[in-house]
N, C-alpha and C positions, 0 to 999 in steps of 0.2 A: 670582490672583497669577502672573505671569509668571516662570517657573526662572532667564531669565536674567540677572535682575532680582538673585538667591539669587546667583546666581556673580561676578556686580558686585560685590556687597554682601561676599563671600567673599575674593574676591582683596583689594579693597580695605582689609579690618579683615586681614589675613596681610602686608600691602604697605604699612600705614598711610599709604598717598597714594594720591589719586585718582588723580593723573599715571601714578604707576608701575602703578596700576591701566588707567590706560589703553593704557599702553605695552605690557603685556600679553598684553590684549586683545586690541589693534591698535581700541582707539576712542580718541578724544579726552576730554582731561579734562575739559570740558563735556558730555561725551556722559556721561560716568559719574556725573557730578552728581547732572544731570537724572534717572538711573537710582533713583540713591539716594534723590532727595527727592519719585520715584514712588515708592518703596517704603513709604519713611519715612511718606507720606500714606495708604498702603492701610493700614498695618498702626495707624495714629495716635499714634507715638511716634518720638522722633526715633534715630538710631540711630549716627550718629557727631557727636563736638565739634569743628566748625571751626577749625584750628590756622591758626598764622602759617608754620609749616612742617610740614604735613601732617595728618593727620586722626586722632581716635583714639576707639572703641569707647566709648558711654556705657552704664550698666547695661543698658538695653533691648539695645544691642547684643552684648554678650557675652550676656545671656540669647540672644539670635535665634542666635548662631555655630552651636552644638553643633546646632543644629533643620537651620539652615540647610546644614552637610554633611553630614548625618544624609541629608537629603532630595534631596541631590545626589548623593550616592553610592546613593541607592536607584535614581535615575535612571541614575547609569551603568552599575549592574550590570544594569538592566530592558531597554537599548541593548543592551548586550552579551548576554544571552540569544537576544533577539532575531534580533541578529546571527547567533548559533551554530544557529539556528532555518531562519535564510534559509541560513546556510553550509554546513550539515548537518554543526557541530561538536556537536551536540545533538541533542538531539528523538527522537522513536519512528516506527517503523512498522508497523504489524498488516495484517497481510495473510491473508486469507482465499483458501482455492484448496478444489477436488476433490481426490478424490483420484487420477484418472490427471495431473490436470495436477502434483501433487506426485511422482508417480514420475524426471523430469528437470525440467521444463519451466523449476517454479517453484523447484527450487533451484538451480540452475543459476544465476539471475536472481537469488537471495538472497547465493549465493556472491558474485556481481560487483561487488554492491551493500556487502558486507561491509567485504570488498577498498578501494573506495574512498572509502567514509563507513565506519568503522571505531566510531563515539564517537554511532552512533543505534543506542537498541535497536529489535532487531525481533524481534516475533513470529508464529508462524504458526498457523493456525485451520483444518484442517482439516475438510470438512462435503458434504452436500448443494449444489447449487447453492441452491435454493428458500432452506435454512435460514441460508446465508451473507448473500443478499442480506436477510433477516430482521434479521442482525446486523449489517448496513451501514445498514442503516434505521434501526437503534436506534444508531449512531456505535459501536460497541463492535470496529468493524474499518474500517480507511480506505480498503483497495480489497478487492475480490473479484476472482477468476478462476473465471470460473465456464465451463459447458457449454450451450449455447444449438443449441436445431433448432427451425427456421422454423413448425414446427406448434404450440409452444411458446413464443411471444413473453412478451420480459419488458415488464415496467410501464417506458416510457420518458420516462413523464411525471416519475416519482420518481429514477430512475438513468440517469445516463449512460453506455449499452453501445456499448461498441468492439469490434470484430472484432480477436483478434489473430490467431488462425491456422487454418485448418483443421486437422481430426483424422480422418482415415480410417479408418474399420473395420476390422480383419480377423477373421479366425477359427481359432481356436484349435482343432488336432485332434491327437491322437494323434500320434505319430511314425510308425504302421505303418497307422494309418488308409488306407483305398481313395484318398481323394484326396489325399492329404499332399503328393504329388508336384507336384498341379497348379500354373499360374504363379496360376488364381483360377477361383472355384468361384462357381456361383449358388446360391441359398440353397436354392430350390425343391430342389436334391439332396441336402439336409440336412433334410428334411422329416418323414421317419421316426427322425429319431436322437432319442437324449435330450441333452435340453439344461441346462447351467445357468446360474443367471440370481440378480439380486439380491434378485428379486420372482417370483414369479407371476403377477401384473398385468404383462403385456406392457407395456399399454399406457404405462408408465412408465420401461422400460428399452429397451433400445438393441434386444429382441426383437422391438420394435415393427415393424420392419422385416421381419421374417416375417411378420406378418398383411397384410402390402402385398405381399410374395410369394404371398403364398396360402393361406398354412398355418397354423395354432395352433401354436407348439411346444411340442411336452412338456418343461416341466420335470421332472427326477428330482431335481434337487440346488438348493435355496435356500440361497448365502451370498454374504458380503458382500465381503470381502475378497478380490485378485484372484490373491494366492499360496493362499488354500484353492481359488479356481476352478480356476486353472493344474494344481493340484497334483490336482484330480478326473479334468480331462482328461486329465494323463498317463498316470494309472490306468488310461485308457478308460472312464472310467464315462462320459462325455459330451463332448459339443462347446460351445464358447460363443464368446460375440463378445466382441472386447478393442479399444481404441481403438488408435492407433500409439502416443501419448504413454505409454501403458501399457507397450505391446512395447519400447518403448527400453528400457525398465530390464528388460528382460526375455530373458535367454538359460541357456535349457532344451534340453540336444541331447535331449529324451524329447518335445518338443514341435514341430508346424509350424505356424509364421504362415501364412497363407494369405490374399490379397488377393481380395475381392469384386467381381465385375462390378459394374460402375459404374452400372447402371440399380438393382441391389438394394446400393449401400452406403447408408448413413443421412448423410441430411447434419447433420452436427456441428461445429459451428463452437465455438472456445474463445474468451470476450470478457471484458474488464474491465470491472468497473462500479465509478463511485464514484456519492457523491449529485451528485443535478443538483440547480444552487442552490448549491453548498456550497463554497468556497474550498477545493482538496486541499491538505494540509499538503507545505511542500516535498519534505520522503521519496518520497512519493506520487509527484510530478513525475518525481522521480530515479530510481528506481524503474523506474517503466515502462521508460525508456530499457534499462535493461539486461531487462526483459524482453520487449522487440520485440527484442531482439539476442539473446536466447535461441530467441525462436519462429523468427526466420530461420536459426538457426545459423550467428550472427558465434561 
């Protein structure tokens, strides 16, 4: 059954003339006839009584009214959701990040996002990368921000990964530390210090980057969080690596950033992924925009 067939049929019994029904419209009285006596035929009852001055609702047709706005108003409000969907008067966005890229990167980009679509909720999923792109797998978040090094490639059969920005290393020491002063430091001179790290398993943190130096570092301190790390190295109990995204939100006069020779920083790139295959809900779209304009620093 054709809808617009429903709104014919609608105007027409609220109009009692097919003319002023047509009028409108903007179709022809013939045109709405024809309408009616397709409808009249699908449904097998006839559904207005041919007047000598206009037309009028026979039982079948006042049964069909109440169905028939019933179901045009479902339709408008289905447009109209719709609409608020494509307009971003509605709708959600779950957003999954790390956590140095939530230290500025990705609120910054939530703020902006807030600011201009006010009336989408959003939420945010902090995690692993590995565990994020898990939850993007299972739909249960619509983009990730994730942490991506070249020795570590993701499945890009499954996700579509976008580069958005680089993330540089540095190293976090001491404020009275031997080399606090320097403009940057190769790791190899850090090679007897204690280290703290998220893991013990180098090969899964940003340490990893010392065994390409040369060295094993000793870890003395496993944790996670990078105000308990910050807060060990001010101590002096150790040295550790912090990403920049990190260091932005990050000002300690008991601590010195210190930038890496460029042959021992780890290269670390921060990339979006959504599913490849999968229509991004328009948030998603919108969304990015302001956080390419966060990673550049509009």
């Amino acid at each position: 059954m054709d809808m617009a067939w429903l709104d014919v049929f609608r105007t027409a019994a609220h109009l009692g003339s097919f003319t002023a029904a047509g009028d409108r419209l903007g179709f022809t009285q013939s045109a709405v006839s024809r309408q009616i006596s397709t409808l009249e035929a699908e449904l097998g009852v006839p559904l207005f009584d041919r007047l000598a001055r206009g037309v009028r609702l026979t039982e079948h047709g006042r049964a069909l009214l109440p169905h028939a706005e019933a179901l045009l108003e479902r339709l408008d409000t289905t447009r109209r959701d719709l609409a608020a969907l494509t307009d971003l008067g509605a709708g959600r966005l779950r957003v999954g990040a790390f956590d140095s890229a939530n230290a500025a990167l990705v609120p910054g980009a939530l703020a902006a996002f807030r600011a201009a679509h006010p009336d989408v909720a959003l939420t945010l999923t902090e995690g692993l990368s590995a565990h994020l792109l898990t939850l993007l797998a299972e739909a249960a978040i619509d983009l990730a921000v994730v942490a991506a090094y070249p020795e570590h490639p993701y499945d890009t059969e499954q996700f579509d990964i976008r580069p958005l920005t680089e993330d540089p290393v540095l190293v976090a020491l001491p404020r009275r530390h031997r080399l606090a002063r320097r403009r940057r430091v190769r790791l190899a001179e850090l090679a007897d210090e204690p280290w703290i790290a998220v893991s013990r398993r180098t090969e899964t943190t940003l340490l990893a980057a010392c065994v390409r130096s040369g060295f094993q570092p000793r870890i003395e301190y496993e944790v996670a969080g990078w105000t308990a790390k910050l807060g060990l190295v001010a101590a002096g109990l150790g040295v550790t690596l912090i990403p920049a995204l990190a260091a932005r939100a990050t000002v300690r006069p008991d601590l010195a950033l210190v930038a890496l020779h460029p042959d021992d920083t780890p290269v670390r790139r921060v990339c979006t992924a959504t599913r490849r295959g999968h229509h991004p809900p328009p948030a998603v779209t919108a969304f990015l925009t302001h956080l390419r304009a966060a990673a550049r620093g509009d």
